[in-house]
TIDRENZA-147042 format. One record per atom (N, C-alpha, C, CB): x, y, z; residue in one letter. Coordinates in pm, whole numbers, padded with zeros to 5 digits, always signed. Glycine has a CB too. Example, Ala and Ser with C-alpha at 12.3 -4.5 7.8 and 13.67 -1.06 7.14 Angstrom:
% residues 2
+01319-00569+00780a/+01230-00450+00780a/+01320-00330+00780a/+01131-00447+00905a/+01285-00225+00708s/+01367-00106+00714s/+01290+00003+00787s/+01408-00060+00572s/
This chain:
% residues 158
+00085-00117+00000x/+00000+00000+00000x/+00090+00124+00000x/-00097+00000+00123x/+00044+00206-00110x/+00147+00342-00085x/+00127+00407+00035x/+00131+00459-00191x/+00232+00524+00042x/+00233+00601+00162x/+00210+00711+00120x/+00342+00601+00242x/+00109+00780+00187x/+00055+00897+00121x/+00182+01012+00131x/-00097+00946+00200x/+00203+01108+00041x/+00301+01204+00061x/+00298+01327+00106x/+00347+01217-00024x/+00359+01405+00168x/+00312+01524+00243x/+00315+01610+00143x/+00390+01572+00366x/+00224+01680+00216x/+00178+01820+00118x/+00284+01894+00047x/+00111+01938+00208x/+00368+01914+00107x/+00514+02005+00104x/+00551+01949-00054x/+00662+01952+00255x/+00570+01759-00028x/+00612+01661-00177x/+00525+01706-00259x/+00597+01486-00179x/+00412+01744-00280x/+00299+01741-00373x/+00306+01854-00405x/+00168+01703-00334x/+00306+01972-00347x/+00303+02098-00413x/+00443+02078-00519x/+00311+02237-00289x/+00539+01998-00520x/+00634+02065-00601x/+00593+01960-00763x/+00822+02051-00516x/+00474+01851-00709x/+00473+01775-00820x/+00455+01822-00976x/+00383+01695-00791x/+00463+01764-01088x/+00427+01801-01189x/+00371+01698-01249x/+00510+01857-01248x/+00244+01732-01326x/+00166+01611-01348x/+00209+01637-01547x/-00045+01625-01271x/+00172+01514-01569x/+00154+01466-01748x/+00265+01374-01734x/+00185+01603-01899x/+00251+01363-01857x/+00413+01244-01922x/+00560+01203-01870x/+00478+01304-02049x/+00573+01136-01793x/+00706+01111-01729x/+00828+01191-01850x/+00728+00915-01707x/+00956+01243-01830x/+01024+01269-01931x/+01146+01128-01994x/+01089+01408-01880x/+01214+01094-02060x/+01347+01038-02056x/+01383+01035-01931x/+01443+01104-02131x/+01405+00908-01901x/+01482+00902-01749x/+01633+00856-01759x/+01403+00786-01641x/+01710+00932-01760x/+01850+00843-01827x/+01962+00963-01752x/+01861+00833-02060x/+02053+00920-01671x/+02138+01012-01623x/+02234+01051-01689x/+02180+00984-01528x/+02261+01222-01721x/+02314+01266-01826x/+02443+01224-01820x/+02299+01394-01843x/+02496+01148-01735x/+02641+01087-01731x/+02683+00973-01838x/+02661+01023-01589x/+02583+00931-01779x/+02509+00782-01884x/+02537+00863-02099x/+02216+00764-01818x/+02415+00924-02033x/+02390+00958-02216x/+02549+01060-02263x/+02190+01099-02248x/+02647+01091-02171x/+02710+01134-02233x/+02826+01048-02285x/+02728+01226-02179x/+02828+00925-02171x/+02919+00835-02170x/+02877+00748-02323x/+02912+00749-02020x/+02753+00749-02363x/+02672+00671-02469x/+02734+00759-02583x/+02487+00671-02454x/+02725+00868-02587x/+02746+00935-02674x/+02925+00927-02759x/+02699+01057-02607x/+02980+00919-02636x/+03104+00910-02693x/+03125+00796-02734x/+03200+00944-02620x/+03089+00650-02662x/+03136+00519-02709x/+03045+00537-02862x/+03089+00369-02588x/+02989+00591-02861x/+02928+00544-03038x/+02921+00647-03092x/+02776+00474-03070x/+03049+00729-03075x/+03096+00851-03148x/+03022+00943-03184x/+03151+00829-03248x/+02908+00970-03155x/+02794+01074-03116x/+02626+01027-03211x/+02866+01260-03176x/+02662+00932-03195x/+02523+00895-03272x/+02379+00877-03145x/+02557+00716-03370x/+02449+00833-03040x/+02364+00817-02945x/+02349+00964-02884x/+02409+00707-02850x/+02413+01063-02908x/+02342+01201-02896x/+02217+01202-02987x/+02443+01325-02940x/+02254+01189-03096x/+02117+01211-03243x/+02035+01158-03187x/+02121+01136-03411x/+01982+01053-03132x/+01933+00951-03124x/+01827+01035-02993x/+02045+00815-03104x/+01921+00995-02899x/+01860+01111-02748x/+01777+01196-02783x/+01968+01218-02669x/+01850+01279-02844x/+01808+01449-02898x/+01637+01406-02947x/+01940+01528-03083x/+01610+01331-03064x/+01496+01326-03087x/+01383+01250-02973x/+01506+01272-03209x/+01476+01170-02906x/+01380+01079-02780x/+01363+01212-02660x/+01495+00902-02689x/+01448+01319-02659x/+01391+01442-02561x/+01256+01553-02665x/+01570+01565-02507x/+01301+01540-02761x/+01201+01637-02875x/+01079+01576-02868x/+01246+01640-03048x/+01076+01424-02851x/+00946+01364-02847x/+00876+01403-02748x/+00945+01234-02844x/+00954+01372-02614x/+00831+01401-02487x/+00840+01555-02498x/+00873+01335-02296x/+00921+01667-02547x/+00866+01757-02570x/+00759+01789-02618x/+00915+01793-02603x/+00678+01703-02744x/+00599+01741-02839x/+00502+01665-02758x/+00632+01713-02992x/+00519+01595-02639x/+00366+01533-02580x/+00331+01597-02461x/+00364+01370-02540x/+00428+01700-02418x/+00411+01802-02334x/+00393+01917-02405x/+00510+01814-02248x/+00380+01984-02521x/+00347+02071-02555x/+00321+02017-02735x/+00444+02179-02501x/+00203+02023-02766x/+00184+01965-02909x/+00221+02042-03006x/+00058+01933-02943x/+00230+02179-02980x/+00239+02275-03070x/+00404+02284-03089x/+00160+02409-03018x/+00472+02228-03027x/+00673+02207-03061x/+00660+02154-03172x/+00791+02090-02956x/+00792+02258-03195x/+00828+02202-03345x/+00991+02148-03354x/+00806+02340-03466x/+01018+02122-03220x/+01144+02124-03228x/+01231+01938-03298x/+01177+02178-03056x/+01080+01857-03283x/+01141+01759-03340x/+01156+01716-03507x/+01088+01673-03275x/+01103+01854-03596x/+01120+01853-03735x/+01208+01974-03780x/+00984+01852-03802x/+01251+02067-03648x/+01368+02166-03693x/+01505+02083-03624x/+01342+02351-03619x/+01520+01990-03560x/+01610+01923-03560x/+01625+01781-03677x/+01607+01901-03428x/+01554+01749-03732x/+01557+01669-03833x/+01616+01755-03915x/+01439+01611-03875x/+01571+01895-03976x/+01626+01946-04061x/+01780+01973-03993x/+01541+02059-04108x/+01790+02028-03898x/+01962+02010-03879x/+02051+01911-03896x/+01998+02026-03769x/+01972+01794-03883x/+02037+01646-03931x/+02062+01627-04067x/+01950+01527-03898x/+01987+01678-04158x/+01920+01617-04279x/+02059+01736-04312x/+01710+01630-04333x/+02073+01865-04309x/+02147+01994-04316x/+02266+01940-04304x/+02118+02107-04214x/+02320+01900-04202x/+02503+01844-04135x/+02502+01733-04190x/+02546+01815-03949x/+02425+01663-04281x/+02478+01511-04323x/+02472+01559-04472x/+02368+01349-04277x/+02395+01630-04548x/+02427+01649-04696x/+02599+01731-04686x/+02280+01764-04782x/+02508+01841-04599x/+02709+01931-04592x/+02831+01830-04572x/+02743+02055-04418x/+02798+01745-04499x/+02945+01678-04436x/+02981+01545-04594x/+02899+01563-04217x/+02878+01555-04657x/+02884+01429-04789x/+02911+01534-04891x/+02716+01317-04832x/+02869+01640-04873x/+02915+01734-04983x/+03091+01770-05007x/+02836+01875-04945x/+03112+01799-04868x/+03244+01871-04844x/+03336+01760-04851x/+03256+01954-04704x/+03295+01647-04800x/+03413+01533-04826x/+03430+01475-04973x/+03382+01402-04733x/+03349+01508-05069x/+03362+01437-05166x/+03396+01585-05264x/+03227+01329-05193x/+03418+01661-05242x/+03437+01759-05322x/+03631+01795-05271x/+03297+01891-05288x/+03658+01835-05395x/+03843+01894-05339x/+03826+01954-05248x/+03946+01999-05428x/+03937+01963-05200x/+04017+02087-05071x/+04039+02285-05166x/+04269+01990-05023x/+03908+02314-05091x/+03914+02473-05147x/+03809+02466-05259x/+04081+02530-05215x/+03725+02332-05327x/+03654+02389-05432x/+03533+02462-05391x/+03622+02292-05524x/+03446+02489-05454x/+03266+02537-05420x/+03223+02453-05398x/+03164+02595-05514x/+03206+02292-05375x/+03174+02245-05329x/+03169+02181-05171x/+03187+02225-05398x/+03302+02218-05169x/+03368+02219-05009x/+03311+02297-04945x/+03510+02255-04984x/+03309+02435-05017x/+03264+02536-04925x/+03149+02543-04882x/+03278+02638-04962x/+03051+02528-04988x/+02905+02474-05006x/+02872+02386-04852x/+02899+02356-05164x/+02966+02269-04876x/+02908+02167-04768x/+02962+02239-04628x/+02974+01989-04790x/+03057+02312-04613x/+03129+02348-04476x/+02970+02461-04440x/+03339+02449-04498x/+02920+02526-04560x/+02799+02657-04550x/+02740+02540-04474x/+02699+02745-04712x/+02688+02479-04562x/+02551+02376-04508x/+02556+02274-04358x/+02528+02250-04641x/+02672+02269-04333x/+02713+02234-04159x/+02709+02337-04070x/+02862+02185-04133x/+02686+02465-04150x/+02741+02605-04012x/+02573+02601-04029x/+02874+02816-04059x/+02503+02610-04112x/+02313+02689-04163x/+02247+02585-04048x/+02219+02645-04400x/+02312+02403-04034x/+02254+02297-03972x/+02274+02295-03800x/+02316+02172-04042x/+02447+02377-03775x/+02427+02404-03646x/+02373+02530-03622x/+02535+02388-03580x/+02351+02597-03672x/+02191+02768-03619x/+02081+02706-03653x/+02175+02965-03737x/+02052+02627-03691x/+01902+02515-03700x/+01898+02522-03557x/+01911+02323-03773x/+01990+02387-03512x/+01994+02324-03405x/+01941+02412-03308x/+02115+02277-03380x/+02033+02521-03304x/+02010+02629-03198x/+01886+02632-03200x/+02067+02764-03214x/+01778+02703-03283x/+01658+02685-03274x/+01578+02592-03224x/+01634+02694-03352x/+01595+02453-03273x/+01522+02372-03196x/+01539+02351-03060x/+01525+02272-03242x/+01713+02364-02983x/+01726+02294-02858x/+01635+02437-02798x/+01912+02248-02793x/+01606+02560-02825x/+01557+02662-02758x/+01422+02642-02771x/+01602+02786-02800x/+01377+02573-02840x/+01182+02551-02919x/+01171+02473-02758x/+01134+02394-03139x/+01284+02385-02747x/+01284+02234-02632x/+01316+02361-02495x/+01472+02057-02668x/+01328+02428-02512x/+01366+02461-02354x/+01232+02591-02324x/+01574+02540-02336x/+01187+02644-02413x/+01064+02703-02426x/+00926+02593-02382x/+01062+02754-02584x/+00968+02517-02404x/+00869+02424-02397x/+00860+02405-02280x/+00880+02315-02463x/+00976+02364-02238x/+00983+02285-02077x/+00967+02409-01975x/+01160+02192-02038x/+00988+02494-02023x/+01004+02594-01911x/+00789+02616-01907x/+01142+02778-01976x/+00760+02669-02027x/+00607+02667-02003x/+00545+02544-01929x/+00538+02676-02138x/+00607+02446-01967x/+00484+02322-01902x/+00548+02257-01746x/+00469+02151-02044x/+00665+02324-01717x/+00658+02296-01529x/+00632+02414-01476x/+00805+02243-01442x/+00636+02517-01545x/+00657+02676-01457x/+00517+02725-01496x/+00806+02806-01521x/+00390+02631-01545x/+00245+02653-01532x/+00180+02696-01466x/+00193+02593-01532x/+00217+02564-01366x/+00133+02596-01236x/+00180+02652-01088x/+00074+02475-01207x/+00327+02643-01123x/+00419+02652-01005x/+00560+02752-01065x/+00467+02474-00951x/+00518+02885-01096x/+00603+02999-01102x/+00773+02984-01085x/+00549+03086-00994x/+00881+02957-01135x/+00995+02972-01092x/+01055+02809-01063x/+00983+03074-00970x/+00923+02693-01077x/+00983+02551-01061x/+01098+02527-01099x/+00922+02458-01117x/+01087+02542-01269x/+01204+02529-01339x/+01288+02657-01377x/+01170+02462-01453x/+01439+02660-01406x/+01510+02751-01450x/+01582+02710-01519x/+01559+02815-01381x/+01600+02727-01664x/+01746+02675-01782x/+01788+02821-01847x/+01687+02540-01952x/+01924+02734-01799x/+02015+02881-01826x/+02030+02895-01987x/+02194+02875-01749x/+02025+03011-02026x/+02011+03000-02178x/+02163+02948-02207x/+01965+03158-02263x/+02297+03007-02189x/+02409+02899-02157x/+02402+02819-02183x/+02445+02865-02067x/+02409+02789-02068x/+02370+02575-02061x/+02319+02519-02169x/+02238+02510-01949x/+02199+02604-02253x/+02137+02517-02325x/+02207+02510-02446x/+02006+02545-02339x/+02250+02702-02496x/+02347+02663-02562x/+02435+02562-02609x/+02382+02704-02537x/+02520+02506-02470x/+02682+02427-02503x/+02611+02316-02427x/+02869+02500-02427x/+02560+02284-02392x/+02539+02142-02339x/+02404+02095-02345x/+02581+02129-02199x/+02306+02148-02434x/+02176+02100-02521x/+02149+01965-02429x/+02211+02063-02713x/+02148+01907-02512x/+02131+01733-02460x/+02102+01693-02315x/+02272+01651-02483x/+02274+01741-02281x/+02277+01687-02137x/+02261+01776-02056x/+02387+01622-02095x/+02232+01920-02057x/+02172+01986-01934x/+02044+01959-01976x/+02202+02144-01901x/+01948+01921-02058x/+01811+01908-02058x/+01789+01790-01991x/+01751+01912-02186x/+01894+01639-02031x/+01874+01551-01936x/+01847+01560-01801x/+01952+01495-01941x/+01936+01607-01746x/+01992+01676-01608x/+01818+01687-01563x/+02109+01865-01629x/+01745+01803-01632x/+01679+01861-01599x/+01521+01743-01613x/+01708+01995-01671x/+01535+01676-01736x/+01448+01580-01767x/+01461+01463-01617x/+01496+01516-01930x/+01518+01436-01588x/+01570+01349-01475x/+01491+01405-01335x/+01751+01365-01463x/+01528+01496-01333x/+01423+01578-01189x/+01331+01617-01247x/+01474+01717-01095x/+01274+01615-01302x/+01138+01656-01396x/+01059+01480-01354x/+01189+01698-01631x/+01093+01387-01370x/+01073+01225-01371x/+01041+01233-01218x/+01224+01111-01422x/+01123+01249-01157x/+01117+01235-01007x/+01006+01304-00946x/+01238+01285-00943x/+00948+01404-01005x/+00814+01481-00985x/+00707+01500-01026x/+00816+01559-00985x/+00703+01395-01133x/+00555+01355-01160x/+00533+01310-01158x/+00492+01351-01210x/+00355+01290-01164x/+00248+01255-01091x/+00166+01140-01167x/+00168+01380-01065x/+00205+01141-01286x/+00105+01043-01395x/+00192+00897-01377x/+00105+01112-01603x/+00085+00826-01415x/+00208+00731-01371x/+00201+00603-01534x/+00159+00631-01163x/+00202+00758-01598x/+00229+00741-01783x/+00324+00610-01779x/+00334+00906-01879x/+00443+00627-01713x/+00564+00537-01691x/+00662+00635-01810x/+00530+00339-01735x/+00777+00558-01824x/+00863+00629-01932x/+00812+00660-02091x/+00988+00541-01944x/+00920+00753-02182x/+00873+00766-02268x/+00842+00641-02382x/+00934+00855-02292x/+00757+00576-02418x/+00739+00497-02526x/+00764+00511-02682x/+00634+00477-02513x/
């Protein structure tokens, strides 16, 4: 039988969709053994429960386009000479794919900040920083205590 929780626990709860539960140590350690693919991978599994906490995100088809952006550039520039227009072309199309990015990890932190700081003013705080240079894993960080405080008992993301 559960134990009921004190009021104090409950006011800080947040109810809907459990987030990614994965400690950003973990996903960073993942990231490097498989040379950053298990970032890509993450990135869209945090964009998801973004988009089921807020439907109106768009951040999991402006990060596709940053993917779709850094993989033509990076096939462009390697298969083209050293110094041609094509090089340059693909090096353009890797810089256009990381200011994508930017956009989406900020669509993801817009998001999160509206749907815990709803009902409870000041719950959450992401440093625009942080989100900047460490996207992924300060959102983990934050996805992780986000898990620990809600209320649905959705279970993890599916």
């Amino acid at each position: 039988m559960p134990m009921a929780q004190p009021a104090a626990a409950r006011a800080n709860d947040v109810t809907g969709p459990r987030p990614p539960r994965l400690h950003w140590a973990l996903v960073l350690l993942f990231t490097v053994i498989t040379f950053g693919l298990f970032f890509i991978v993450w990135m869209f599994i945090q964009s998801i429960w973004v988009r089921r906490i807020d439907p109106k995100s768009n951040a999991t088809g402006v990060l596709a386009i940053y993917v779709a952006l850094v993989l033509v550039g990076q096939v462009l520039a390697e298969s083209s000479g050293v110094g041609s227009a094509g090089a340059v072309m693909g090096l353009l199309l890797v810089l256009a794919g990381s200011v994508v990015s930017i956009f989406g990890f900020f669509s993801m932190r817009r998001s999160m900040l509206h749907y815990c700081n709803q009902n409870q003013p000041g719950s959450l705080k992401l440093s625009a920083a942080l989100t900047l240079f460490l996207n992924v894993f300060y959102f983990q960080y934050h996805m992780t205590r986000i898990a620990e405080r809600t209320t649905d008992n959705a279970g993890p993301l599916r």
